[in-house]
DSSP file (Angstrom, degrees, kcal/mol; ACC not computed):
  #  RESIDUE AA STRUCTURE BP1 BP2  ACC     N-H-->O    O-->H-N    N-H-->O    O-->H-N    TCO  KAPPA ALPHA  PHI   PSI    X-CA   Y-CA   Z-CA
    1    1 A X     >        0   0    0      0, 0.0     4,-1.3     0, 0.0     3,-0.4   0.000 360.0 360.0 360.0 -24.3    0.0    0.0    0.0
    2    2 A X  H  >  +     0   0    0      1,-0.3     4,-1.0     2,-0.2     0, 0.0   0.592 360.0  49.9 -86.0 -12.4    3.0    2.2    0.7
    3    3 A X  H  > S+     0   0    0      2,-0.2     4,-0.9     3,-0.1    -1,-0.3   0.405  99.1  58.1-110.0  31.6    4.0    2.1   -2.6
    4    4 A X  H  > S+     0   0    0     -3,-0.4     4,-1.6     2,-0.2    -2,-0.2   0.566 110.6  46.1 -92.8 -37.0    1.2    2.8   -4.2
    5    5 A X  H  X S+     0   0    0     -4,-1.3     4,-1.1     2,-0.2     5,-0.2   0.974 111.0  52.4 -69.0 -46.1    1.1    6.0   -2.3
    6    6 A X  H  < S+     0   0    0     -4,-1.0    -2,-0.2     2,-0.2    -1,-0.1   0.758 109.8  46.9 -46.8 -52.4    4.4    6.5   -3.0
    7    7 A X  H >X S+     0   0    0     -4,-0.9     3,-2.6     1,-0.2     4,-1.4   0.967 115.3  45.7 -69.4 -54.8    3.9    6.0   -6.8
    8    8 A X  H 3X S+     0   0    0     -4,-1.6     4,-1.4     1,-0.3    -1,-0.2   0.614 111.7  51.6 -52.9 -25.4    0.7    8.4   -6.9
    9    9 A X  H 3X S+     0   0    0     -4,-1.1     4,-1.0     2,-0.2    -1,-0.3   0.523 117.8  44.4 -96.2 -16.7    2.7   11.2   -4.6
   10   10 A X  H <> S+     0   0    0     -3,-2.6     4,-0.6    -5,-0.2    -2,-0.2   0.838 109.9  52.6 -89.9 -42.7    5.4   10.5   -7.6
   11   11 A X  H >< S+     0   0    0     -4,-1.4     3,-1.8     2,-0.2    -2,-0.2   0.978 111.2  44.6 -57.9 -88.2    2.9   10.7  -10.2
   12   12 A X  H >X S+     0   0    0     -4,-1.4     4,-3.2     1,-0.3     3,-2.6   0.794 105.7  64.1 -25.4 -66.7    1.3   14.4   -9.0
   13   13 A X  H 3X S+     0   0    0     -4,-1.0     4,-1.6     1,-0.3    -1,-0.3   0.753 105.2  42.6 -58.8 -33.6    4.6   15.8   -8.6
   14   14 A X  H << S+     0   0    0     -3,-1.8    -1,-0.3    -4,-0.6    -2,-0.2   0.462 105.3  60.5-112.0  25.2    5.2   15.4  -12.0
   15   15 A X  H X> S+     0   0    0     -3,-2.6     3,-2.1     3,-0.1     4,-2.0   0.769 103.6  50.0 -62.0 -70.0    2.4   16.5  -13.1
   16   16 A X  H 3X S+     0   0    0     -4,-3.2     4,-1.4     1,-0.3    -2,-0.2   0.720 107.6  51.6 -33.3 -46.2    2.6   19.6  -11.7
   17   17 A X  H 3< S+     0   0    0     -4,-1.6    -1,-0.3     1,-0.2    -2,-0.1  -0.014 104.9  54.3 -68.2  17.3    5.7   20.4  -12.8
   18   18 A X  H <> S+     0   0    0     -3,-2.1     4,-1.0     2,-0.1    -1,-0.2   0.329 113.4  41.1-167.2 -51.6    5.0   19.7  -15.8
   19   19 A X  H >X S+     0   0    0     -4,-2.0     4,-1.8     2,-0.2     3,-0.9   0.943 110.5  59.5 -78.6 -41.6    1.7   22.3  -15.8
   20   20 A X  H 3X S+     0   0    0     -4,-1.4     4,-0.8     1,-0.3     5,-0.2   0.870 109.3  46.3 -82.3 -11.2    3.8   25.0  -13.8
   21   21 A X  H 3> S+     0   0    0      1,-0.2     4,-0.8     2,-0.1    -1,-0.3   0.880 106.2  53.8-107.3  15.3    6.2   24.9  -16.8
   22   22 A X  H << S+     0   0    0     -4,-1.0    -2,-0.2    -3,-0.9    -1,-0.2   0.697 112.0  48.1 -55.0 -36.7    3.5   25.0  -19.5
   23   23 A X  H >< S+     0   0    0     -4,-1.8     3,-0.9     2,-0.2    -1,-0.2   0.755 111.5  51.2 -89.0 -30.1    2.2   28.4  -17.7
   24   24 A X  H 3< S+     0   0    0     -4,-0.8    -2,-0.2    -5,-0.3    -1,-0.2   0.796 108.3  51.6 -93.8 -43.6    5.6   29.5  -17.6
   25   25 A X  T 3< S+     0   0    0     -4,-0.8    -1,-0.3    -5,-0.2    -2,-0.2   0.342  78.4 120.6 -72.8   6.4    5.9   28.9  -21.2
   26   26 A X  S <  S-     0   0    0     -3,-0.9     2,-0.2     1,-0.1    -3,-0.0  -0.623  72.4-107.5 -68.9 157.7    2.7   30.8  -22.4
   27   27 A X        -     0   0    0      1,-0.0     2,-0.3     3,-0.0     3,-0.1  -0.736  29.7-110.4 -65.2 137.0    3.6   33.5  -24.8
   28   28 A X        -     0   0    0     -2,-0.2     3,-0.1     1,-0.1    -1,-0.0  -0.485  46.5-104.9 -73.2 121.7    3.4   37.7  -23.5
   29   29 A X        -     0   0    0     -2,-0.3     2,-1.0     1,-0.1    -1,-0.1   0.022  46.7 -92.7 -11.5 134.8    0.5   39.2  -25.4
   30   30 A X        -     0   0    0     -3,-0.1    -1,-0.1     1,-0.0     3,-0.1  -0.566  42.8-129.1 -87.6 121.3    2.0   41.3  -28.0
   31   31 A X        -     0   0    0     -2,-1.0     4,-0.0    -3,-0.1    -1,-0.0  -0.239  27.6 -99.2 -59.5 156.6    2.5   45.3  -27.0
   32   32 A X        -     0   0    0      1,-0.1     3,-0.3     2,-0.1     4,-0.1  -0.333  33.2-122.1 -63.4 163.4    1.3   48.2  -29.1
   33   33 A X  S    S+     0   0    0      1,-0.2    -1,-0.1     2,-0.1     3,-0.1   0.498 111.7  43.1 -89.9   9.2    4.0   49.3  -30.9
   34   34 A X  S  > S-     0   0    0      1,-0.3     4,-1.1     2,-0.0     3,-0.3   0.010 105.7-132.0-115.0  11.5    3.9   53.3  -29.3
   35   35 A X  H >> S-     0   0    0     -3,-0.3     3,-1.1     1,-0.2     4,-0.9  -0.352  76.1 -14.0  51.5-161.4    3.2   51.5  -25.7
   36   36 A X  H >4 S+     0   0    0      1,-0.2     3,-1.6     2,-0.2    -1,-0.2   0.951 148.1  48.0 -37.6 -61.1    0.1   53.5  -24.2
   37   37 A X  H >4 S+     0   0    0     -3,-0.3     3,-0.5     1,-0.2    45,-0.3   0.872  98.0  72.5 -75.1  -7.7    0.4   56.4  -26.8
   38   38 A X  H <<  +     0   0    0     -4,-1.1     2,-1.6    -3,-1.1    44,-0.3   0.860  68.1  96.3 -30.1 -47.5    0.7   54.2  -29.7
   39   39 A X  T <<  +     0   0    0     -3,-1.6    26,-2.7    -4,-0.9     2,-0.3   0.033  68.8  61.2 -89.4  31.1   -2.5   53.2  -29.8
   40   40 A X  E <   -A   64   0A   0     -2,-1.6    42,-1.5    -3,-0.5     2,-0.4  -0.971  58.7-178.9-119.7 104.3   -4.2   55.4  -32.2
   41   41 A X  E     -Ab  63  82A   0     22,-5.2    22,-3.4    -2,-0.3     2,-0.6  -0.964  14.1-162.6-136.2 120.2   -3.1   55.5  -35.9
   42   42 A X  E     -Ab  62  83A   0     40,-0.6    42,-1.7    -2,-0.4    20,-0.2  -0.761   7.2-157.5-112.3 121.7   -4.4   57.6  -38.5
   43   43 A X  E     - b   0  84A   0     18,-1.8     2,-0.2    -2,-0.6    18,-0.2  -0.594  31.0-170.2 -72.8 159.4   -3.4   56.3  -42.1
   44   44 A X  E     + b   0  85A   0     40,-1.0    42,-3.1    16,-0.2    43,-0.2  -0.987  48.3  14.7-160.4 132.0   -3.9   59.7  -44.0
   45   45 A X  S    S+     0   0    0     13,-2.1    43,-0.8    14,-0.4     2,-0.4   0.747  84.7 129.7  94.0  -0.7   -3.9   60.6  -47.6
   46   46 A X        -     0   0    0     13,-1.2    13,-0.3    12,-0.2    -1,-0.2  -0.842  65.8-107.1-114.2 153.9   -4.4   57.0  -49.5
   47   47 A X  B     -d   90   0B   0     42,-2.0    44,-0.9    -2,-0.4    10,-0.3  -0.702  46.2-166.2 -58.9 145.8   -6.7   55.6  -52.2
   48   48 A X  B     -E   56   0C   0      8,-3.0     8,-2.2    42,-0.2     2,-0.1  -0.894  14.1-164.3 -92.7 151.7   -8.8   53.3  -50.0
   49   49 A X        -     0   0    0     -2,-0.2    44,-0.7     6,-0.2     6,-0.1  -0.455   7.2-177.9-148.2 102.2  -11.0   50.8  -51.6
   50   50 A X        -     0   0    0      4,-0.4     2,-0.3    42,-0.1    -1,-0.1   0.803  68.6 -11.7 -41.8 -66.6  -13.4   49.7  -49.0
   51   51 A X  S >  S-     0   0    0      3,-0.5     3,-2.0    -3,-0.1     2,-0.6  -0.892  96.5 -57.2-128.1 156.7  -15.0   47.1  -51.5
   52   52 A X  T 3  S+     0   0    0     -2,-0.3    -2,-0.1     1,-0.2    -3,-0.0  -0.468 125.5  14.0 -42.9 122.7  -15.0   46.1  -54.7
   53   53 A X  T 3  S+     0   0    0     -2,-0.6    -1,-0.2    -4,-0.1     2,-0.2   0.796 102.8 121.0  53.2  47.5  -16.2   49.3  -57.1
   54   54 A X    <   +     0   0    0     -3,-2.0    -3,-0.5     2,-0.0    -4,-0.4  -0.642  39.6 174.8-113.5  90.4  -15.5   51.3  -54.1
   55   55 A X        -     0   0    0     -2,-0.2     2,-0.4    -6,-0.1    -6,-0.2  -0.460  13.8-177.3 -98.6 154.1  -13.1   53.9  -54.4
   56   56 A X  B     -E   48   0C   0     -8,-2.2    -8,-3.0    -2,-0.3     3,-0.4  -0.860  23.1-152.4-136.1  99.9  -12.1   56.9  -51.5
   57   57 A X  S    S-     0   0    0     -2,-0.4     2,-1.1   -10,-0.3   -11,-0.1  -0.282  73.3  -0.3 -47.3 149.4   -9.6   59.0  -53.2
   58   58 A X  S    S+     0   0    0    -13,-0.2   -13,-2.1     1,-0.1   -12,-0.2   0.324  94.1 173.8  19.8  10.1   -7.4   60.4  -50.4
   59   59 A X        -     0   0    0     -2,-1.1   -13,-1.2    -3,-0.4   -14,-0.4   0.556  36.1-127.5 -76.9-137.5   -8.7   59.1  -47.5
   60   60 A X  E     - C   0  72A   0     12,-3.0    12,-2.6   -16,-0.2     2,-0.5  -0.956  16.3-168.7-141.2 116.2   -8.2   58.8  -43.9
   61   61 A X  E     - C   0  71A   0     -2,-0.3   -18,-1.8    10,-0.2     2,-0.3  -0.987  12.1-162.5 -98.1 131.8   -8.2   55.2  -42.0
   62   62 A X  E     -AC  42  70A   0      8,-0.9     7,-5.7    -2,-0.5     8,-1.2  -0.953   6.8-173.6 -98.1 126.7   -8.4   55.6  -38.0
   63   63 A X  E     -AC  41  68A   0    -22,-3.4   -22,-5.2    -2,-0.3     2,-0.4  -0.917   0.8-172.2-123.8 148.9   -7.3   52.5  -35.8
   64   64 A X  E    S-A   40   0A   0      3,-1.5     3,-0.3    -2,-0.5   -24,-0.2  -0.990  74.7 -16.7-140.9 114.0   -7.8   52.6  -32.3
   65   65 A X  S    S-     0   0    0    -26,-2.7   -25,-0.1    -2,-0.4    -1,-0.1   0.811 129.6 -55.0  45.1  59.7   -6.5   50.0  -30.2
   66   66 A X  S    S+     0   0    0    -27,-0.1     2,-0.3     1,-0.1    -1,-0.2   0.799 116.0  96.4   5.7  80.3   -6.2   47.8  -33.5
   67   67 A X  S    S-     0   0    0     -3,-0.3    -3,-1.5    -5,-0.0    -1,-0.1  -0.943  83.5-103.0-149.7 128.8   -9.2   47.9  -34.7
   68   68 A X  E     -C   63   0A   0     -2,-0.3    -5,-0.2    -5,-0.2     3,-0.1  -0.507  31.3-177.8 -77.0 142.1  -10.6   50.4  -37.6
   69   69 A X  E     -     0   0A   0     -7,-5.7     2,-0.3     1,-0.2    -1,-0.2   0.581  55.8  -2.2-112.3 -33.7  -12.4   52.8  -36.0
   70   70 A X  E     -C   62   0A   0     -8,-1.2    -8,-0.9     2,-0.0     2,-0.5  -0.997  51.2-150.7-148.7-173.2  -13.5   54.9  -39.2
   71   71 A X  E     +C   61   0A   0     -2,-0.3     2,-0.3   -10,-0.2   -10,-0.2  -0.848  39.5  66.1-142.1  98.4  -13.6   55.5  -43.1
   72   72 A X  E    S-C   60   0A   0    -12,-2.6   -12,-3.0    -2,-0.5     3,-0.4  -0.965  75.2 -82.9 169.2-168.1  -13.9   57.9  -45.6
   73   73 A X  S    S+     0   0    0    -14,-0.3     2,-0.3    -2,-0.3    -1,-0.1   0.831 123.6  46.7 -94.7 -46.6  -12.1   61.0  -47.1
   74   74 A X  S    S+     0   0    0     -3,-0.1     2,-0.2     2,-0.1    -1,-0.2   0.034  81.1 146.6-104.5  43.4  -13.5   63.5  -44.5
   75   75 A X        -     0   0    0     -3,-0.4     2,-1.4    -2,-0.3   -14,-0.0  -0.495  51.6-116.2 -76.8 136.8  -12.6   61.3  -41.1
   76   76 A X        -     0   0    0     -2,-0.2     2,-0.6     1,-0.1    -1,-0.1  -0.456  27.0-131.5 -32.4  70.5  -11.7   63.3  -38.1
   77   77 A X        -     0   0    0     -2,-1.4     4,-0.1     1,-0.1   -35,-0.1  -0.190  16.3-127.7 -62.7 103.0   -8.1   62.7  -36.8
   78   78 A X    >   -     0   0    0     -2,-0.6     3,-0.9     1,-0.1    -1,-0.1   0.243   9.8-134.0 -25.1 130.5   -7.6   62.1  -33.4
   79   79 A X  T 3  S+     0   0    0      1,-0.2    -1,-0.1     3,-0.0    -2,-0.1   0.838 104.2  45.6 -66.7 -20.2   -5.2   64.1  -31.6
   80   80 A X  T 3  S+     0   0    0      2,-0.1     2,-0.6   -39,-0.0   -40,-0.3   0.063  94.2 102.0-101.4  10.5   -3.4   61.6  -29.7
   81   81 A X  S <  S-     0   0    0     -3,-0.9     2,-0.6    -4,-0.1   -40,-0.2  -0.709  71.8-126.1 -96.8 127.6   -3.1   59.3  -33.0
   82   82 A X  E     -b   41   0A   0    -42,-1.5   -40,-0.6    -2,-0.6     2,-0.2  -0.814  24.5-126.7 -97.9 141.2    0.2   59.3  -35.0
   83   83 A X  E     -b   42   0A   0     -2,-0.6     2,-0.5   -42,-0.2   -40,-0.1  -0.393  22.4-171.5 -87.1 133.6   -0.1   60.1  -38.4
   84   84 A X  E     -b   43   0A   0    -42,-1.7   -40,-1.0    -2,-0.2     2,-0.4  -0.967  19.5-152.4-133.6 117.8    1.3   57.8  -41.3
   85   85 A X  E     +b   44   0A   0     -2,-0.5   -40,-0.2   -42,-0.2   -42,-0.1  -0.761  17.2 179.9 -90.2 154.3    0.8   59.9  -44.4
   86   86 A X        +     0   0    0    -42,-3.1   -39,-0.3    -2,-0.4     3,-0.3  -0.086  13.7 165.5-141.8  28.7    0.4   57.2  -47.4
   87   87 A X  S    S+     0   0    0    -43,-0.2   -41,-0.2     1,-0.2   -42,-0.1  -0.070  72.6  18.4 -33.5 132.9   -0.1   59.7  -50.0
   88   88 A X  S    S+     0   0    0    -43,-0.8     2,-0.2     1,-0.2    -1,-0.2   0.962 103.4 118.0  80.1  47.5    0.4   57.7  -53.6
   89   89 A X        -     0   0    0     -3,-0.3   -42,-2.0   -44,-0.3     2,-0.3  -0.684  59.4-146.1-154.6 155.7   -0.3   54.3  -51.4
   90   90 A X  B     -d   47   0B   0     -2,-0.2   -42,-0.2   -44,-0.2     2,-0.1  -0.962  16.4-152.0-126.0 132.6   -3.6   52.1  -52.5
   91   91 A X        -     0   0    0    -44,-0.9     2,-0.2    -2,-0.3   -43,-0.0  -0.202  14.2-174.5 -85.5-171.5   -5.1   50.6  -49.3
   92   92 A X        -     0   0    0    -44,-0.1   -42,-0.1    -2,-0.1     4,-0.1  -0.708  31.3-109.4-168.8 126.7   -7.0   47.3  -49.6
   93   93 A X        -     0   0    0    -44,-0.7     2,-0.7    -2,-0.2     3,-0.4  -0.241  39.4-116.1 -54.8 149.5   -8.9   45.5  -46.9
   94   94 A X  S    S+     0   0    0      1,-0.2    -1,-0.1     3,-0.0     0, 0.0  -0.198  91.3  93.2 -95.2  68.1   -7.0   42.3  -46.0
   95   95 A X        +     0   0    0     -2,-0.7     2,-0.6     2,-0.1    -1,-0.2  -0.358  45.4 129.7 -92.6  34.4   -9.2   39.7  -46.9
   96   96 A X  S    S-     0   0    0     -3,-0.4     2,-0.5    -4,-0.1    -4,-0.0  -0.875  72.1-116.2 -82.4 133.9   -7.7   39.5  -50.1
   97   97 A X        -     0   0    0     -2,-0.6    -2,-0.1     1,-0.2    -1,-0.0  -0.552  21.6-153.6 -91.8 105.9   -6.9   35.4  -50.3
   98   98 A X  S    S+     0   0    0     -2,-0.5     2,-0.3     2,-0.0    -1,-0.2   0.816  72.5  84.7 -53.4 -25.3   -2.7   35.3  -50.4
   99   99 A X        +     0   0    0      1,-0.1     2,-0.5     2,-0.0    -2,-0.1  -0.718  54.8 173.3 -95.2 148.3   -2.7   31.6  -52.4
  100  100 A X        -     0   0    0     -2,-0.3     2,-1.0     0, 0.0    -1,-0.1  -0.978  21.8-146.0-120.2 107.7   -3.1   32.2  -56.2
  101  101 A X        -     0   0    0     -2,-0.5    -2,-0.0     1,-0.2     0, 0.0  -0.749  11.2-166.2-120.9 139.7   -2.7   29.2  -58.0
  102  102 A X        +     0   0    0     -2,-1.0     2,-0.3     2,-0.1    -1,-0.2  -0.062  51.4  90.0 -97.0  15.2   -1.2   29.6  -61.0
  103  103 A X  S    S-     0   0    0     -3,-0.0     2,-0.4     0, 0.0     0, 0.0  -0.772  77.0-103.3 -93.2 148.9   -1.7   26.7  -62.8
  104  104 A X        -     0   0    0     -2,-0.3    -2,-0.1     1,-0.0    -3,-0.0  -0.561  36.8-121.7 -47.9 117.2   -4.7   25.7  -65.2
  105  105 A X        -     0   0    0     -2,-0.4     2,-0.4     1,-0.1    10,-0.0  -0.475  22.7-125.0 -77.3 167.9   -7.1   23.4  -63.9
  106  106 A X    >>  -     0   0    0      1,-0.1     4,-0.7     4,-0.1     3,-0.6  -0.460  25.2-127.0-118.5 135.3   -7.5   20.3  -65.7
  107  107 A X  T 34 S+     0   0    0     -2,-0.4    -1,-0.1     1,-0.2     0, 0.0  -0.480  79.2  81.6 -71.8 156.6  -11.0   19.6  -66.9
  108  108 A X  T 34 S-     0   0    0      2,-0.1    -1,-0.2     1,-0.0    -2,-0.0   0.368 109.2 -87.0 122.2 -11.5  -12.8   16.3  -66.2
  109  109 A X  T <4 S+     0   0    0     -3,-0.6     2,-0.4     1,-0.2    -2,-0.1   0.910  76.2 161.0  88.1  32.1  -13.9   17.2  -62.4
  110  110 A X     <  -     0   0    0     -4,-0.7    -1,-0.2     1,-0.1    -4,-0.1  -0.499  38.0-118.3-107.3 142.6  -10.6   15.9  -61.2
  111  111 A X    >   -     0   0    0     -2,-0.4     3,-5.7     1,-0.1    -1,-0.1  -0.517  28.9-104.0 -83.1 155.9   -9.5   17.1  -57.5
  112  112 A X  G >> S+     0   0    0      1,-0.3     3,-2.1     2,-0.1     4,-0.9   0.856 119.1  67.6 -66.2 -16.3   -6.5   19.1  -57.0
  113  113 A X  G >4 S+     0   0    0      1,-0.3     3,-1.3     2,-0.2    -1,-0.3   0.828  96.9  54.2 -48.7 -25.7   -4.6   16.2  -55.7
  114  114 A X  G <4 S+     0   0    0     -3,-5.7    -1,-0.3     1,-0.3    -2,-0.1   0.099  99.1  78.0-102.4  31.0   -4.7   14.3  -59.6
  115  115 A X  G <4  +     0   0    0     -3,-2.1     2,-0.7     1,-0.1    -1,-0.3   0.671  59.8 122.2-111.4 -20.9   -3.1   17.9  -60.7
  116  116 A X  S << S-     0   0    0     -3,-1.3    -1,-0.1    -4,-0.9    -4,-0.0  -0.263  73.7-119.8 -43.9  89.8    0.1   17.2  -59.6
  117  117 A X        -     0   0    0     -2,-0.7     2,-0.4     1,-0.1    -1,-0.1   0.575  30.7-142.7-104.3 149.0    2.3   17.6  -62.3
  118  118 A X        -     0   0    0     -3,-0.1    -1,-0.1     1,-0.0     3,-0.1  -0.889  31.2 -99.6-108.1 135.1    4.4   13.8  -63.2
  119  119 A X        -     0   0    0     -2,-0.4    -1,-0.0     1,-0.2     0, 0.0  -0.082  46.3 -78.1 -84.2 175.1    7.6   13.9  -64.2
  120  120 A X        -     0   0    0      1,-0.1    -1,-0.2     2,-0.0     0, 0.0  -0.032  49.2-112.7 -71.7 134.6    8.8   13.7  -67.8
  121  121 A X        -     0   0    0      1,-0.1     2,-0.4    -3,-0.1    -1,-0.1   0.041  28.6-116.5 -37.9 149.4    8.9    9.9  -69.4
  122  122 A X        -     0   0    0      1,-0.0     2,-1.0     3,-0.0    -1,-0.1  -0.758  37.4-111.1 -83.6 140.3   12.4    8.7  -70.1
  123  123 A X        -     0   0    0     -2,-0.4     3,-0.1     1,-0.1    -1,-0.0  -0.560  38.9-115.7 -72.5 113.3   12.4    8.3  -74.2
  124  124 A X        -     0   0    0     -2,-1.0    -1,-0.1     1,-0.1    -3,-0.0  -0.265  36.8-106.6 -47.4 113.3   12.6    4.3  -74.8
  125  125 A X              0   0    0      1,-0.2    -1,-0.1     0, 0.0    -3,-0.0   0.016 360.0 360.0 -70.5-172.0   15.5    3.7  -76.3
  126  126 A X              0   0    0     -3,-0.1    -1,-0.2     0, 0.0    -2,-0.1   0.343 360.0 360.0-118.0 360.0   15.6    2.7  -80.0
């Protein structure tokens, strides 16, 4: 019976240690990059385009503790916001999709796995 306690008292203990250095390991939240006064940013001065066939010649995005807080040509600018002029810049919301594929797909209903390209036959000699 005594080692069975023994084993279970063995057991816990390294469990624990085991959680206190998962906790120990979390990653720190990421800081604004201005600390406290950071945390206002007015992009100023860019095409925006909101949506598709929406254009805002010179306007003004404000983010405020990173999140846009407005949109449009004639937005207010905070006082406590640093200014990023982006004159000549085209914004774009980011939900533009980064993968492009640049291949043709192959007719025939075929999934992309049976697109992978095979490589070229050796010519049989003669």
């Amino acid at each position: 019976m005594a080692k069975r306690a023994g084993a279970a008292a063995l057991a816990a203990t390294l469990l624990a240690a085991l959680a206190v250095g998962q906790l120990r390991a979390a990653p720190e939240q990421p800081k604004s990059p201005g600390g406290e006064a950071g945390r206002v940013h007015a992009l100023v001065g860019a095409t925006v385009v909101p949506r598709p066939g929406e254009v805002i010649p010179n306007g003004t995005i404000v983010i405020r503790d990173g999140l846009i807080a407005a949109v449009g040509s004639k937005v207010a600018i905070p006082a406590e916001a640093q200014v990023w002029d982006l004159s000549g810049c085209t914004v774009y919301p980011g939900l533009i999709e980064p993968y492009l594929r640049l291949a043709p797909r192959k007719s025939g209903g075929k999934d992309d796995e049976d697109e992978t390209p095979q490589p070229p036959k050796k010519p049989s000699a003669v």
